[in-house]
C-alpha positions in Angstrom: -63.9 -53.0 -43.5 -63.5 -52.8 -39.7 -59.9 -52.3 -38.7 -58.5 -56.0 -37.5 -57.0 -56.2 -33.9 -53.6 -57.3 -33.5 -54.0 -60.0 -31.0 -51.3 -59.8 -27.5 -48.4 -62.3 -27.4 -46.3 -63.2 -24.5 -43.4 -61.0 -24.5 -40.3 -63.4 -25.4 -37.5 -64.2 -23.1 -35.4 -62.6 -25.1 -36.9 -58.6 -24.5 -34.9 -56.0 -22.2 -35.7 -56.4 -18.3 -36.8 -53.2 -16.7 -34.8 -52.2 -13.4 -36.7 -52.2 -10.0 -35.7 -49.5 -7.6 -37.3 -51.6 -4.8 -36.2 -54.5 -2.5 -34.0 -55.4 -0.2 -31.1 -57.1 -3.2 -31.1 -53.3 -4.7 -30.0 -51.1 -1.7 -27.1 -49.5 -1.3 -25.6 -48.6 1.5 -22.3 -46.6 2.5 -18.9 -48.3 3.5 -18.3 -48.3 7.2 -16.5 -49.5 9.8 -18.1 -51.7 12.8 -16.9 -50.5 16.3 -16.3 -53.9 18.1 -18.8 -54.2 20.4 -18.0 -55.0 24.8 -19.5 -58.3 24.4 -17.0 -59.0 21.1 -13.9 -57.6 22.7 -14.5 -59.7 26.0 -14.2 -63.1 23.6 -10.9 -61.6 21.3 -7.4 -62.6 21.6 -5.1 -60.0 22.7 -3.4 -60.2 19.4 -6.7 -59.3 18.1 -7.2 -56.6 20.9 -3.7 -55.1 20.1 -4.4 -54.6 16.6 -8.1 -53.1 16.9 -6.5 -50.5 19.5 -3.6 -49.8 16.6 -6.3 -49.1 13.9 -8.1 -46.8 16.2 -4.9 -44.9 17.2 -3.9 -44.2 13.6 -7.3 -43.4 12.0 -7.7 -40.6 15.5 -3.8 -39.8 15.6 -3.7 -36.1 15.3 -0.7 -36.3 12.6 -3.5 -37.3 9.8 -5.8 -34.7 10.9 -3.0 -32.3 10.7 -1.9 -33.4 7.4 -5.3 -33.5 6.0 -6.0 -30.1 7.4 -6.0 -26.6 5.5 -3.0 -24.7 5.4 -2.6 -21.7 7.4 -2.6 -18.7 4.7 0.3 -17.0 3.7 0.5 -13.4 3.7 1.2 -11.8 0.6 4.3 -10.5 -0.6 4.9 -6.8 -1.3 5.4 -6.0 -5.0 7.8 -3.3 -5.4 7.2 -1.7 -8.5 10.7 0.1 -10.4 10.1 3.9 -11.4 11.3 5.1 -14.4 15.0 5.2 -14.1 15.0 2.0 -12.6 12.8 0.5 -15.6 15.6 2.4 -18.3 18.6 0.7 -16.2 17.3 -2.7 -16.4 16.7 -2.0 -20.5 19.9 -0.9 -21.1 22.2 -3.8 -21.3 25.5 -4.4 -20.4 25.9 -0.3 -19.7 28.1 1.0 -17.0 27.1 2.9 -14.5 29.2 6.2 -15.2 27.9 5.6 -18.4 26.6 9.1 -19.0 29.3 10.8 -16.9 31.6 9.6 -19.8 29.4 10.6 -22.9 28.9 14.1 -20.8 33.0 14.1 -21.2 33.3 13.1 -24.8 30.8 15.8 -25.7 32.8 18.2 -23.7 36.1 17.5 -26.2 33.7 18.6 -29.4 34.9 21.8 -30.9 32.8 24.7 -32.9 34.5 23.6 -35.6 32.8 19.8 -35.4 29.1 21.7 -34.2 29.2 24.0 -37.5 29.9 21.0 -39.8 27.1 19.1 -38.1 24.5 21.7 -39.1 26.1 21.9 -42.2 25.4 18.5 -43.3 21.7 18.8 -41.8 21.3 21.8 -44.4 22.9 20.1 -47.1 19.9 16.8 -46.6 17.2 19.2 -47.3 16.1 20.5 -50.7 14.8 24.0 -49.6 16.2 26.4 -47.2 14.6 26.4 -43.5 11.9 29.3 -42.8 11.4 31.3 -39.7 14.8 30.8 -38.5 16.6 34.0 -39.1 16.9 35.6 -36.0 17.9 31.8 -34.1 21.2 31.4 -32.8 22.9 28.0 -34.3 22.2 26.2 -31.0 18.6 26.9 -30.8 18.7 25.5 -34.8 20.5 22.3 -33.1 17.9 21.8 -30.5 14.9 22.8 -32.4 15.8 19.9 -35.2 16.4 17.5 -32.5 12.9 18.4 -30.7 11.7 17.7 -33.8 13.4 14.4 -34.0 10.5 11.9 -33.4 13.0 9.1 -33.9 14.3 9.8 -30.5 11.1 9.8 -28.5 8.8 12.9 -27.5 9.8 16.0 -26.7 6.7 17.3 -24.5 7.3 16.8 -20.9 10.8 15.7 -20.9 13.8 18.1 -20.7 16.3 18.1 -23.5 19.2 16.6 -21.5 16.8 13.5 -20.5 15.3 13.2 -23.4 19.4 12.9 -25.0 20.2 10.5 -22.0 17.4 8.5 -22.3 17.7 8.0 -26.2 21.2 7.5 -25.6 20.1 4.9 -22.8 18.2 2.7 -25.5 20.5 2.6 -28.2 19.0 5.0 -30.2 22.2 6.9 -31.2 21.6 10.5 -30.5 23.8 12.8 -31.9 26.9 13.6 -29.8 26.8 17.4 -30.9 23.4 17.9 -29.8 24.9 17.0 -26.0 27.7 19.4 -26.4 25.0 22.2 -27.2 23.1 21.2 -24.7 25.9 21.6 -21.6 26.8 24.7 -23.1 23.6 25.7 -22.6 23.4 24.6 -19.5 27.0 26.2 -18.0 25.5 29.9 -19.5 22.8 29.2 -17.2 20.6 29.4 -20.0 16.8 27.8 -18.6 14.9 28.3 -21.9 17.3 25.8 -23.5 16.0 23.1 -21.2 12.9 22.7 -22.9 12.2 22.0 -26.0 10.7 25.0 -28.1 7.1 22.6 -28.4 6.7 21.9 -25.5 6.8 26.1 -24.3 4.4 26.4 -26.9 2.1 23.8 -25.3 1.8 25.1 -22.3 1.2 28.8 -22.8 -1.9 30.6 -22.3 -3.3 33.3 -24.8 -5.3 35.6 -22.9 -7.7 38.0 -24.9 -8.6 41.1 -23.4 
C-alpha cells in the first residue's frame, strides 16, 4: 500500500510564539541623558534652570572624577630578612640576653671530678668497650661522643661551641660538661678542638702520588 499523507492543520493558538529580532517595539537602546536644548532652556523656569546647572556641576565636578580615579601606586616596602642569629633569638623564648654568658659561668664552676663521672656514666650505657680510642685524651672522648650526638643537630659546618649554644638556644639540653671541655679547650688555645673530628675528616684531601 502507498504510504498515506498526513494532511496540514492550522497550528493552534495554544503553540510557542517564535521571537522576531526585527521592528521598531524590539530595539534596544542605551540609557542617556538629554542635554536641554537653547530653544528648551529659553522657555524654563529659573527654578528649573537652577537645578539643570546643579546636575551638570555634580556629574563634571572633579571630586567624582577623582574618587572614581585609580589610585596612585604605592611603592613597595623593603623586606628585611633576619640572619641566623636573629632567626635563633626570636625561637628561643623568654631567654635573656646574657643568657649564654651565664651558662659559660656555670660551666666554668664544674670540676674534673664532675667531667670524669660524666664519661663514666657514658661508659657504663654501653654494652662493649669503645674501639680506636686508646691514644685520645678524655676531652677529645667528650667532644667526639657529642659530635656524634645527632640529637643536638649536625656537626659539619658548625663549630663545637655554636653547635653547644645553639642546642642550648632550643631547649635541647646539652650537656653542661661538654661546655666546660669545650672552654678549656678553648683557653689552651687548642684550634683542633673547635671542630668536630667529622667534619676535619670531610674536608681533607687524599692525594696519591
Amino acid at each position: 500500500m502507498p504510504p498515506t499523507r498526513r494532511k496540514s492543520t492550522a497550528p493552534s493558538s495554544h503553540a510557542q510564539q517564535t521571537l522576531a529580532f526585527s521592528g521598531r517595539s524590539n530595539k534596544v537602546t542605551k540609557p542617556s541623558v538629554a542635554h536641554p536644548s537653547a530653544k528648551s532652556l529659553s522657555k524654563a523656569s529659573p527654578d528649573q534652570l537652577a537645578k539643570a546647572s546643579k546636575a551638570v556641576s555634580e556629574v563634571s565636578s572633579p571630586e567624582t572624577t577623582e574618587a572614581h580615579a585609580d589610585p596612585q601606586p604605592q611603592e613597595p616596602e623593603e623586606i628585611v630578612i633576619p640572619d641566623a642569629d636573629q632567626r635563633l633569638a626570636f625561637r628561643v623564648q623568654g631567654a635573656k640576653p646574657n643568657l649564654h654568658d651565664e651558662v659559660s659561668d656555670k660551666a666554668k664552676k664544674v670540676s674534673d671530678a664532675q667531667v670524669k663521672r660524666y664519661w663514666r656514666g657514658k661508659e657504663d650505657e654501653r654494652k662493649a668497650p669503645r674501639v680506636h680510642q686508646q691514644g685520645l685524651s678524655l676531652n677529645e672522648k667528650i667532644l667526639r661522643h657529642f659530635d656524634l650526638s645527632s640529637q643536638y643537630g649536625p656537626c659539619i659546618g658548625v663549630a663545637r661551641l655554636k653547635r653547644w649554644k645553639r642546642a642550648n638556644g632550643l631547649g635541647l639540653r646539652p650537656p653542661i660538661e661538654v661546655l666546660t671541655v669545650l672552654l678549656k679547650e678553648e683557653e689552651g688555645e687548642n684550634k683542633k678542638a673547635e671542630r668536630a673530628y667529622v667534619d676535619e675528616l670531610m674536608s681533607t684531601r687524599l692525594v696519591v702520588e
